[in-house]
Backbone as JSON, one array per atom type, in Angstrom:
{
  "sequence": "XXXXXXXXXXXXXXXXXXXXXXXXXXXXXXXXXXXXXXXXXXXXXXXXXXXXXXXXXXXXXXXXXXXXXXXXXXXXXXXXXXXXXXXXXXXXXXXXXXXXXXXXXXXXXXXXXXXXXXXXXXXXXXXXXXXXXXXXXXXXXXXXXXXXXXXXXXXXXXXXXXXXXXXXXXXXXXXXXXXXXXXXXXX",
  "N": [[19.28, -6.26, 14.04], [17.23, -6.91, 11.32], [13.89, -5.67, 10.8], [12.47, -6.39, 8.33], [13.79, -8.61, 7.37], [13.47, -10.45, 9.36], [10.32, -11.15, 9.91], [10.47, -12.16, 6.8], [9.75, -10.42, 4.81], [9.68, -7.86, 2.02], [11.32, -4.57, 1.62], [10.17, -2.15, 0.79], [6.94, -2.97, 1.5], [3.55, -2.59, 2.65], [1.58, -1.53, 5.39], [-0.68, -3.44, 5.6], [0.61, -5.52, 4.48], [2.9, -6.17, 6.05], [1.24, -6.91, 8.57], [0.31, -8.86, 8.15], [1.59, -10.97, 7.32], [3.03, -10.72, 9.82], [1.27, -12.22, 11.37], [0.87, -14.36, 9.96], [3.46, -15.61, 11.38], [3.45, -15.37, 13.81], [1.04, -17.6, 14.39], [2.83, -19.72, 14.23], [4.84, -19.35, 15.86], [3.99, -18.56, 18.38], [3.63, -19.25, 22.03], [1.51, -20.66, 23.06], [1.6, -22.15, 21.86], [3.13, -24.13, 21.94], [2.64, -25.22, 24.25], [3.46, -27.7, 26.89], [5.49, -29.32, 25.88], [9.03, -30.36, 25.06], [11.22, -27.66, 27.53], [13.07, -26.4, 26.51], [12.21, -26.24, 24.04], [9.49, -24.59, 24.15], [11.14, -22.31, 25.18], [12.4, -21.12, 23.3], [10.43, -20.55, 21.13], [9.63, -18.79, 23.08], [11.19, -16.67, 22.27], [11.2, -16.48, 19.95], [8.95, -15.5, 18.81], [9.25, -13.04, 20.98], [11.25, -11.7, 19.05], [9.3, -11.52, 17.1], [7.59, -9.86, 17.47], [9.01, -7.58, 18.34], [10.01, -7.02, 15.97], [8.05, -6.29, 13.83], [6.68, -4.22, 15.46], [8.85, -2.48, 14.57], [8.89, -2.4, 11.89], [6.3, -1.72, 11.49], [6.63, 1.43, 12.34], [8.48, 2.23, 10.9], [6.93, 1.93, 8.33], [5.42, 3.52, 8.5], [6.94, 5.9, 8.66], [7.81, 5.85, 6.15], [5.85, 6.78, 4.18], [4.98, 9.15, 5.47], [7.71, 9.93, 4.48], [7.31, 10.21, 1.54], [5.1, 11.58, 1.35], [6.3, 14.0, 2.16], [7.74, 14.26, -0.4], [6.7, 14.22, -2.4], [6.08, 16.96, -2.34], [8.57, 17.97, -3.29], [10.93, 18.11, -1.76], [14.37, 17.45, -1.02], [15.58, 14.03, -1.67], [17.88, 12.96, -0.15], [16.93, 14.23, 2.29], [14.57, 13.2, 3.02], [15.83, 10.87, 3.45], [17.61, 10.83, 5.36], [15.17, 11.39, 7.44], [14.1, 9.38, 7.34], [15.77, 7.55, 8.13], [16.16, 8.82, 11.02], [13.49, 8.13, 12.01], [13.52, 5.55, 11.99], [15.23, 4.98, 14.1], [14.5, 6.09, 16.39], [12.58, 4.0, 16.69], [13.55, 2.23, 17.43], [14.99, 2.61, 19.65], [12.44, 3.02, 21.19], [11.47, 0.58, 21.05], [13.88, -0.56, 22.59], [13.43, 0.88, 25.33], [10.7, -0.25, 26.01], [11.55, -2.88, 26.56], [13.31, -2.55, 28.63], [11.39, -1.65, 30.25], [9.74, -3.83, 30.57], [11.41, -5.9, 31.78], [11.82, -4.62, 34.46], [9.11, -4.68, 35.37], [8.59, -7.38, 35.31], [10.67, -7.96, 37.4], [9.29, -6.53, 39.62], [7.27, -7.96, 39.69], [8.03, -10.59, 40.38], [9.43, -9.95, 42.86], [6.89, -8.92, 44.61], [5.86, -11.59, 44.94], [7.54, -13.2, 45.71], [7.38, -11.68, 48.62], [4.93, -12.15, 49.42], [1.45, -12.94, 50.29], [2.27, -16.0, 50.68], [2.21, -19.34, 51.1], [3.04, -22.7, 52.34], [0.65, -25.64, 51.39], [-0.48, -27.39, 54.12], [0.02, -31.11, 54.11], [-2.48, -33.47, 55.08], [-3.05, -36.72, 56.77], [-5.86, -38.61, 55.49], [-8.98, -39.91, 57.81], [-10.02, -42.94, 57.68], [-13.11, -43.01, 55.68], [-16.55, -44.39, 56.15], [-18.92, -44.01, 54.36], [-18.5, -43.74, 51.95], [-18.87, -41.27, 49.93], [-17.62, -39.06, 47.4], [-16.08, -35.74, 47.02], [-15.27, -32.84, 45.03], [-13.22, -30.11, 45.95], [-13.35, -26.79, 45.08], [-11.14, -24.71, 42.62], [-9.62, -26.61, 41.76], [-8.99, -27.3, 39.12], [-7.29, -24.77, 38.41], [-5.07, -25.58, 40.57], [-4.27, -27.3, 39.42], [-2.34, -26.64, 37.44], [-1.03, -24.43, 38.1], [-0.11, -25.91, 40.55], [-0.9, -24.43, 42.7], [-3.02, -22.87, 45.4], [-5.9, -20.8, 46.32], [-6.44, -20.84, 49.9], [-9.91, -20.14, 50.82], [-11.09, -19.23, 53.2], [-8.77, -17.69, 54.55], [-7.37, -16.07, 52.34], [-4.62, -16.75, 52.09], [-2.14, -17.47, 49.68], [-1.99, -20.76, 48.71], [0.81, -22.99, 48.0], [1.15, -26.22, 46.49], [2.57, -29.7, 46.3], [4.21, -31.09, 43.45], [2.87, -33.74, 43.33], [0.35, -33.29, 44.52], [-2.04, -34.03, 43.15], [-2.29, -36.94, 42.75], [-2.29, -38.15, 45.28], [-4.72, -37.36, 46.74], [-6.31, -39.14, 47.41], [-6.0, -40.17, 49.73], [-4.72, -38.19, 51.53], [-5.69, -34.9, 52.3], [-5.27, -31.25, 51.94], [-4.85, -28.86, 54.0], [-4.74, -25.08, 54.99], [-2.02, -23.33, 56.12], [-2.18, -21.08, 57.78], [-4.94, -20.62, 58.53], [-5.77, -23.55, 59.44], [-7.93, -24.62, 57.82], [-9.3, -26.98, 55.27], [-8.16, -26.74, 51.89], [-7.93, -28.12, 49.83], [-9.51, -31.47, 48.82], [-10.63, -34.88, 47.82]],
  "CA": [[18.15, -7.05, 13.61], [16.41, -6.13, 10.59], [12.7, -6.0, 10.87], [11.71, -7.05, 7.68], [14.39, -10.18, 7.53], [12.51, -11.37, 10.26], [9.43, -10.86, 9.04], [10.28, -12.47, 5.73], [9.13, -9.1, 3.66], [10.23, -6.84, 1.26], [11.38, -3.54, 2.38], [8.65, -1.78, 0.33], [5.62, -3.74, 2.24], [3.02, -2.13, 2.94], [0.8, -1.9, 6.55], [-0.99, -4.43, 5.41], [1.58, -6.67, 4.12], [3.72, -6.34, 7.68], [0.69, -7.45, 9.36], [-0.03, -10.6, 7.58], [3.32, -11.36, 7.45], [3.25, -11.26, 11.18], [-0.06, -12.97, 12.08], [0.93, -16.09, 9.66], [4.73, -16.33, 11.13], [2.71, -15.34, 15.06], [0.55, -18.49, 14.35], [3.45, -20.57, 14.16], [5.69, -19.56, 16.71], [3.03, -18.13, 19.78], [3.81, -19.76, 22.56], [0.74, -21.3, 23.31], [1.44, -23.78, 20.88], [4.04, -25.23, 22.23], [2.52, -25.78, 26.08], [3.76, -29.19, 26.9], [6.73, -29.35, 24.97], [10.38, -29.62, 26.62], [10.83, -26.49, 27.97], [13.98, -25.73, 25.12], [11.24, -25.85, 22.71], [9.37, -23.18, 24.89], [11.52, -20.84, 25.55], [12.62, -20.69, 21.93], [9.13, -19.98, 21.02], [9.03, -17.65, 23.38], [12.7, -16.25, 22.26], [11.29, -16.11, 18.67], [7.69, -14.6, 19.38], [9.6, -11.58, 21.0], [11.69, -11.46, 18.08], [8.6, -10.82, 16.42], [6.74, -8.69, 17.86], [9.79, -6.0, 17.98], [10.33, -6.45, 14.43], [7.09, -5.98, 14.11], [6.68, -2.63, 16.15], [9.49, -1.57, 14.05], [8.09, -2.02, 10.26], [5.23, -0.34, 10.92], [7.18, 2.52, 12.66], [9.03, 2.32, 9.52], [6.43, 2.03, 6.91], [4.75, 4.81, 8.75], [8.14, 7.29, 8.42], [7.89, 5.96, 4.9], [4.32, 7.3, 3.97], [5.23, 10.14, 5.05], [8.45, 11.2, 3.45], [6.44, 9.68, 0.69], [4.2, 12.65, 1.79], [7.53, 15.21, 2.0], [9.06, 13.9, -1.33], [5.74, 14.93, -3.12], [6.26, 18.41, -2.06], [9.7, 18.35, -4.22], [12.12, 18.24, -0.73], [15.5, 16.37, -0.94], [15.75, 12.98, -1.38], [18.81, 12.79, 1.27], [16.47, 14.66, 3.66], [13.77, 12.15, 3.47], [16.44, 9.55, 3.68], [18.09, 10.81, 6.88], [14.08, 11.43, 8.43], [14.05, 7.6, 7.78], [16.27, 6.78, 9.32], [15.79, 9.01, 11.98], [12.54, 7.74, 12.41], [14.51, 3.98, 12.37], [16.4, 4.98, 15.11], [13.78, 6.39, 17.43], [11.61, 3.2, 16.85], [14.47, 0.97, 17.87], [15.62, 3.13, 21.0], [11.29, 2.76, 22.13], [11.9, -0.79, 21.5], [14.89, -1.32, 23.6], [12.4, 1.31, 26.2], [9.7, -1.2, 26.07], [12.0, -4.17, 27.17], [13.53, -2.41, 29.71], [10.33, -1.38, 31.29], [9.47, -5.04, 30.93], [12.14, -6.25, 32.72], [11.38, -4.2, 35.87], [7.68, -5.44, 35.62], [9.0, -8.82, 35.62], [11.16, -8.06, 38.4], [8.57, -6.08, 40.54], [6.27, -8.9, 39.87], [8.71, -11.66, 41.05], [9.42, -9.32, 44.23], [5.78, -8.95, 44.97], [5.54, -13.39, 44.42], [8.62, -13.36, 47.22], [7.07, -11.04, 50.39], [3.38, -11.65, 49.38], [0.94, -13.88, 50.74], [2.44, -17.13, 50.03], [2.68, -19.97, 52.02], [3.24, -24.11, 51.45], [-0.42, -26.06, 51.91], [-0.33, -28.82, 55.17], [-0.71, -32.74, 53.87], [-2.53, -34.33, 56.28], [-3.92, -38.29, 56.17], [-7.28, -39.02, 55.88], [-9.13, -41.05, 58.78], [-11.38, -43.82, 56.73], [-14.21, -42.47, 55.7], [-17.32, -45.2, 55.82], [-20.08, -43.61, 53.57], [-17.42, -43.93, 50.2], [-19.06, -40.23, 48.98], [-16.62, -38.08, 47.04], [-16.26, -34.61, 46.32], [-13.99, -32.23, 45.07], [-13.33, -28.51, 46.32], [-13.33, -25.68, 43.94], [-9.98, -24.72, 42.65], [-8.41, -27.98, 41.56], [-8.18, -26.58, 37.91], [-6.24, -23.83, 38.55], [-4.49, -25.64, 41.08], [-3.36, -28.93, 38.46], [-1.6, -26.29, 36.38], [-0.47, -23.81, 38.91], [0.37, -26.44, 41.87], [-1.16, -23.33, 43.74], [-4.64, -22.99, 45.38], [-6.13, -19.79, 47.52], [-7.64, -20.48, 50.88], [-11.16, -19.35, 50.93], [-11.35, -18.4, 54.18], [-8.18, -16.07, 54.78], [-6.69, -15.17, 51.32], [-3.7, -17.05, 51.95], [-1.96, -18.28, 48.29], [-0.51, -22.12, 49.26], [1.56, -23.92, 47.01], [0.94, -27.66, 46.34], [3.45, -30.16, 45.9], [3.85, -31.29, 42.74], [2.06, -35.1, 43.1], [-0.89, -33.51, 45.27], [-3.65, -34.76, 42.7], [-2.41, -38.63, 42.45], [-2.32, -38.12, 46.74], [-5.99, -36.82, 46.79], [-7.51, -40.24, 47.82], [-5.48, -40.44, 50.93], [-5.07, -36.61, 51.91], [-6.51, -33.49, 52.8], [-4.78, -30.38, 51.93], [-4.82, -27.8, 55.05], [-4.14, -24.42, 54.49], [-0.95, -23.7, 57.09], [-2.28, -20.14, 58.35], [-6.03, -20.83, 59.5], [-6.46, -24.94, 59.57], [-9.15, -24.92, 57.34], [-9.37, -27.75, 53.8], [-8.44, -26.21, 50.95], [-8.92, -29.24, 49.05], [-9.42, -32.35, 49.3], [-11.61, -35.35, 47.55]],
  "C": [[17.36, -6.25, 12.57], [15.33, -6.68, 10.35], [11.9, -6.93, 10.04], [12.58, -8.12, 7.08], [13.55, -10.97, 8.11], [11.18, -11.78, 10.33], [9.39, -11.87, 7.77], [9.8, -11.49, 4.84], [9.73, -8.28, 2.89], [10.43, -5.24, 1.77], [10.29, -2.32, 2.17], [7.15, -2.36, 0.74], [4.87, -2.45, 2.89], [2.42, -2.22, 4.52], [0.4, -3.14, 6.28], [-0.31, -6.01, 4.96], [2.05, -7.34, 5.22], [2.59, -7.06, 8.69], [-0.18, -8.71, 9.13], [0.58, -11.48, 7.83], [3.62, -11.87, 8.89], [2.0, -12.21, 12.32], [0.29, -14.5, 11.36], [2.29, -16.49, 10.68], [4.23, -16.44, 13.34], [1.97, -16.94, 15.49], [1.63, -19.44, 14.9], [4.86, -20.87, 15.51], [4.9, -19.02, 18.2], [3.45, -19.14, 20.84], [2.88, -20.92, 23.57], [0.88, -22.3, 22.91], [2.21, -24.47, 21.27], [3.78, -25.72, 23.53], [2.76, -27.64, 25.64], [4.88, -29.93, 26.32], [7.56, -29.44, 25.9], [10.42, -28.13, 26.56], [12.32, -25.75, 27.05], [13.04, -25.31, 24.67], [10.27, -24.59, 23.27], [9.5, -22.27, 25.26], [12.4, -20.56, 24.12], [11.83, -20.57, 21.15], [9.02, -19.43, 21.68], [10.04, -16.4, 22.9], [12.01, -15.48, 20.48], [9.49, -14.99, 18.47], [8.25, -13.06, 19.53], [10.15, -11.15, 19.59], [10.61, -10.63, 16.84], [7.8, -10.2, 15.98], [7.65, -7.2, 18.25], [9.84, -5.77, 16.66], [8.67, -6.03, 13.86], [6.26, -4.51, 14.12], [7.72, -1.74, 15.02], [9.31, -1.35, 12.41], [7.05, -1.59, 10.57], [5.4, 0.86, 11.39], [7.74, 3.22, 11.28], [8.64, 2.44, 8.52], [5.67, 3.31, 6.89], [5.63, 6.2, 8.13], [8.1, 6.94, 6.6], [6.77, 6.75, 3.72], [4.93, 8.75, 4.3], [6.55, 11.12, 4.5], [7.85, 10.98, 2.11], [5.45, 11.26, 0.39], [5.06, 14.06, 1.44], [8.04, 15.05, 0.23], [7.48, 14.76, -2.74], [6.0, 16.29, -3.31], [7.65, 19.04, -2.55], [10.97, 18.52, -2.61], [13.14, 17.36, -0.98], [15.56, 15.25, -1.13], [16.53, 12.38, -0.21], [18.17, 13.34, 2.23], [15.58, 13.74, 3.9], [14.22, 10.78, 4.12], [16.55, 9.61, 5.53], [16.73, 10.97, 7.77], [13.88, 10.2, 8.46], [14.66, 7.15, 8.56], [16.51, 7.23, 10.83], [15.09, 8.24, 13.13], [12.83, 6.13, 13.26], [14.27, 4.26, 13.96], [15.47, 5.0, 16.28], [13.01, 5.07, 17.33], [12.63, 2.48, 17.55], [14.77, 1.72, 19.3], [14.13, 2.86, 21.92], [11.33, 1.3, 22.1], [12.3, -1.37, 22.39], [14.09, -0.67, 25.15], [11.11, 0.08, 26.95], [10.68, -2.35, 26.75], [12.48, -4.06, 28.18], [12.6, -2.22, 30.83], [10.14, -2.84, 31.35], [10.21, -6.17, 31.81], [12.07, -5.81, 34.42], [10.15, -4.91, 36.06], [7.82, -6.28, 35.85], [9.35, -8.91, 37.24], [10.38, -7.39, 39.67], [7.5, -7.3, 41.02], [6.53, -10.56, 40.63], [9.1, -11.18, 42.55], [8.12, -9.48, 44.8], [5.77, -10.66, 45.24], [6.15, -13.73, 45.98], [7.64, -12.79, 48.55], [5.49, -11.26, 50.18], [2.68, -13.06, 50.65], [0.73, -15.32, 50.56], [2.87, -18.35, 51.16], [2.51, -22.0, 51.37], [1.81, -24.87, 52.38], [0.27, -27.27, 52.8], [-0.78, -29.96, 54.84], [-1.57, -32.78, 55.21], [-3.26, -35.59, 55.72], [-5.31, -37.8, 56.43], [-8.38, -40.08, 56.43], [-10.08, -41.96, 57.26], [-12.47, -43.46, 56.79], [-15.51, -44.37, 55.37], [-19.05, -45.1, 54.53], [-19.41, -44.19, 51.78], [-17.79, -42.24, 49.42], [-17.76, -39.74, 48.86], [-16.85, -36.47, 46.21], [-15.24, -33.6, 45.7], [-14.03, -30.12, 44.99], [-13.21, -27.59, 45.13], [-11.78, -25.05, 44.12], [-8.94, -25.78, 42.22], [-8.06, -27.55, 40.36], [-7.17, -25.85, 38.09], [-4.96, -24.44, 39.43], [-3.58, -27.16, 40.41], [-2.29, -27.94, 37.83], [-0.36, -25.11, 37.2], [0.35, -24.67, 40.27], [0.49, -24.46, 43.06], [-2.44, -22.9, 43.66], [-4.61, -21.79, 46.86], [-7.07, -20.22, 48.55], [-9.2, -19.66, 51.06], [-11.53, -18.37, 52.36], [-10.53, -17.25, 54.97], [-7.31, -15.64, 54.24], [-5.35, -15.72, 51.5], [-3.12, -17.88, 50.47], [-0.96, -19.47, 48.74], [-0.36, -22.89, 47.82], [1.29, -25.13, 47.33], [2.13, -28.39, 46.33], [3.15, -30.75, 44.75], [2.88, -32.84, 42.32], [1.1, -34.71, 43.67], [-1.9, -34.53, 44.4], [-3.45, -36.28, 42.81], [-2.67, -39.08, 44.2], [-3.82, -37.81, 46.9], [-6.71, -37.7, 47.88], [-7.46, -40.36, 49.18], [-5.31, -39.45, 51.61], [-5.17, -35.83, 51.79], [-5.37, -32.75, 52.75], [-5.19, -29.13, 52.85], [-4.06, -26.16, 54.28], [-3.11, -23.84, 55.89], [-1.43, -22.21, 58.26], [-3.87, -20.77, 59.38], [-6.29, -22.57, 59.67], [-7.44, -25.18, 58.71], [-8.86, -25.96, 55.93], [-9.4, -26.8, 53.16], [-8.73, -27.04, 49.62], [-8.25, -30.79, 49.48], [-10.48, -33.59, 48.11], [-12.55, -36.21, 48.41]]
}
């Protein structure tokens, strides 16, 4: 993968260039932008995002090693020595690269382990008798819990999962949380 392909830039680009370069092409592919999308279109915005935030990391690794043989070449040294500290430099940016993804992959996977043995459990439907007054209210947590279909017990830290129709179910029942009995929501 070459950085500044991906990028769109000239290999001569400056700091400033590389980071224009990557804030207009960032705009366009961030993955924010696509929430709601099929989930192709999502994970190829998120596919192209990484893409370019390594290339990224690696032109300004690169424009950096360039500055300074830039710096060496002043001082009358080799041309082939500056070359090979380039691409030295290359090399080591791309090997913390592939560093960086591997650590991110464990994080992932520590963080999906933790998700598995933690404090997770599935919230209890239950009906709701007829209420005669008609008031309605609604518990704290329903945001988080429309987007997450997952809402924390207040009273003993348990994280319960929703099913995914709870909110259109609301009118009719009460969400229990399965450890202490208590509403975790309800309207």
């Amino acid at each position: 993968m070459d950085p500044y392909e991906v990028l769109g830039i000239r290999r001569s680009a400056t700091k400033a260039e590389i980071a224009a370069a990557y804030r207009k092409l960032a705009q366009l592919y961030h993955p924010d932008r696509v929430v709601g999308r099929p989930v192709a279109v999502q994970r190829a915005a998120e596919r192209r995002m990484q893409e370019l935030n390594e290339a990224y990391t690696l032109a300004r690794k690169s424009a950096r090693a360039r500055m300074q043989a830039a710096e060496v070449v002043g001082e009358g040294v080799d041309p082939k020595v500056v070359e090979a500290m380039a691409r030295e430099a290359r090399r080591r940016a791309s090997r913390a690269a592939q560093e960086h993804k591997a650590q991110a992959r464990v994080s992932k996977a520590k963080r999906v382990e933790v998700q598995k043995t933690s404090n997770y459990a599935d919230a209890r439907p239950e009906r709701k008798a007829s209420s005669s007054n008609g008031t309605r209210s609604v518990m704290a947590g329903v945001a988080k819990a429309m987007f997450t279909h997952e809402i924390d017990c207040r009273r003993c830290d348990l994280i319960l999962r929703l099913p995914p129709d709870f909110y259109a179910r609301l009118d009719d029942t009460n969400y229990l949380c399965s450890r202490c009995g208590g509403v975790v929501i309800c309207r």
